[in-house]
C-alpha positions as CSV (number, residue, x, y, z in Angstrom):
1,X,0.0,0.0,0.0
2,X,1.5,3.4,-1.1
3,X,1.5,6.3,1.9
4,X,1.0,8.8,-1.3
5,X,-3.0,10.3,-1.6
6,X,-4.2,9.5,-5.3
7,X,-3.4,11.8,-8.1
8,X,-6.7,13.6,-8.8
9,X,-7.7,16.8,-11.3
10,X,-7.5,20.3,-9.7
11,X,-11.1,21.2,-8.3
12,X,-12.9,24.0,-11.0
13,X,-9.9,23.8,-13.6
14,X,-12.3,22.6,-16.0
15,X,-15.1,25.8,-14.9
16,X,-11.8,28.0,-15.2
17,X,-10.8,27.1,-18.6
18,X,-15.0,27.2,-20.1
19,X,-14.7,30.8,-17.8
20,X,-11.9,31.6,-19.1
21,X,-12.8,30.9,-22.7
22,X,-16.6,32.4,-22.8
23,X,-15.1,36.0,-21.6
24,X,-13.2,36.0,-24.7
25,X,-16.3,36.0,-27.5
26,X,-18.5,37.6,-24.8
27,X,-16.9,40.5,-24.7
28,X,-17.6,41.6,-28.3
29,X,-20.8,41.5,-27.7
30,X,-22.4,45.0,-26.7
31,X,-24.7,43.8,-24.1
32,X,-23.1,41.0,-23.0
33,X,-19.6,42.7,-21.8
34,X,-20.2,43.3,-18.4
35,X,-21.3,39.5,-18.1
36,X,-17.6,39.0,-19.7
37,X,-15.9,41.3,-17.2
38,X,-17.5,39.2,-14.6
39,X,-16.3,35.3,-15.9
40,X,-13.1,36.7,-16.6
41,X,-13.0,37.4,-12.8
42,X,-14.5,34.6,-11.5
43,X,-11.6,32.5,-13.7
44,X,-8.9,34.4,-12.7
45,X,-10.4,33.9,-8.7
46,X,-10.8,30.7,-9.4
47,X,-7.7,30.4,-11.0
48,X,-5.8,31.8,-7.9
49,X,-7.6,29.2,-5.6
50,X,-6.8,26.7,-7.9
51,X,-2.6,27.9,-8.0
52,X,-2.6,28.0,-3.7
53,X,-4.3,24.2,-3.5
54,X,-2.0,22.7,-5.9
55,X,0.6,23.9,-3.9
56,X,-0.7,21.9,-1.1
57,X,-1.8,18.9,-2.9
58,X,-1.0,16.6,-6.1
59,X,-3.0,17.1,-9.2
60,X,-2.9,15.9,-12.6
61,X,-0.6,17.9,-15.0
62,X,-3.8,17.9,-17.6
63,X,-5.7,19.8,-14.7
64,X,-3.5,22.1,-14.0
65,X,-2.6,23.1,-17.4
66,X,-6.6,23.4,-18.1
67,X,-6.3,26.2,-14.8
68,X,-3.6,28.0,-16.5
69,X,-4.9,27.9,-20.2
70,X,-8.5,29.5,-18.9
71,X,-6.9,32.1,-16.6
72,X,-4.7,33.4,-19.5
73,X,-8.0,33.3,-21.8
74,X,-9.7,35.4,-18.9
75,X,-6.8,38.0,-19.1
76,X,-7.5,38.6,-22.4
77,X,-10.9,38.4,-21.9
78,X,-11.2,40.3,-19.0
79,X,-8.8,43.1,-20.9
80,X,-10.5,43.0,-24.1
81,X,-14.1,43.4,-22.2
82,X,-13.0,46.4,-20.3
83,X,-11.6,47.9,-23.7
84,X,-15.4,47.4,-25.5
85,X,-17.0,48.4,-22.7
86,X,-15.1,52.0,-22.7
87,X,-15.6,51.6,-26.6
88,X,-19.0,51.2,-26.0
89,X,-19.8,54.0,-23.8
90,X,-17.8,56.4,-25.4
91,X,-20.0,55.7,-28.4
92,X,-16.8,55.7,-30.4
93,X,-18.1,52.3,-32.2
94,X,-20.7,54.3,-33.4
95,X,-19.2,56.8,-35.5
């Protein structure tokens, strides 16, 4: 019997990563950009969680990777939301 717990996947990588990767279309979308601005935040939270638990504890590699690939789609998400949303308001899409 091994003393080592079992390998398992990195609770809400695979909510970061579909997170992560919604901001990123979502934020072109005039009405939808403040629903981007918040996904791309919850990744990124969720994201950090996920960073200080596998610290603690062993996870897959495919898990983790899944938690890094959606928190750098919710940077750019995140980024590109907050850049339409001041687009937006400015009305400088309109013109």
């Amino acid at each position: 019997m091994s003393d080592q717990a079992p390998v398992r996947d990195l609770p809400l990588s695979m909510v970061t990563l579909i997170f992560g990767v919604l901001s990123v279309p979502l934020a072109v979308l005039r009405h939808l950009v403040s629903l981007a601005v918040v996904l791309a935040a919850l990744a990124l939270a969720f994201q950090w969680w996920g960073r200080r638990k596998a610290k603690v504890n062993a996870y897959t590699p495919a898990s983790i990777k899944r938690s890094h690939q959606g928190g750098k789609a919710a940077m750019i998400g995140g980024a590109l939301a907050v850049v339409m949303w001041v687009l937006w308001r400015t009305n400088v899409l309109l013109h």
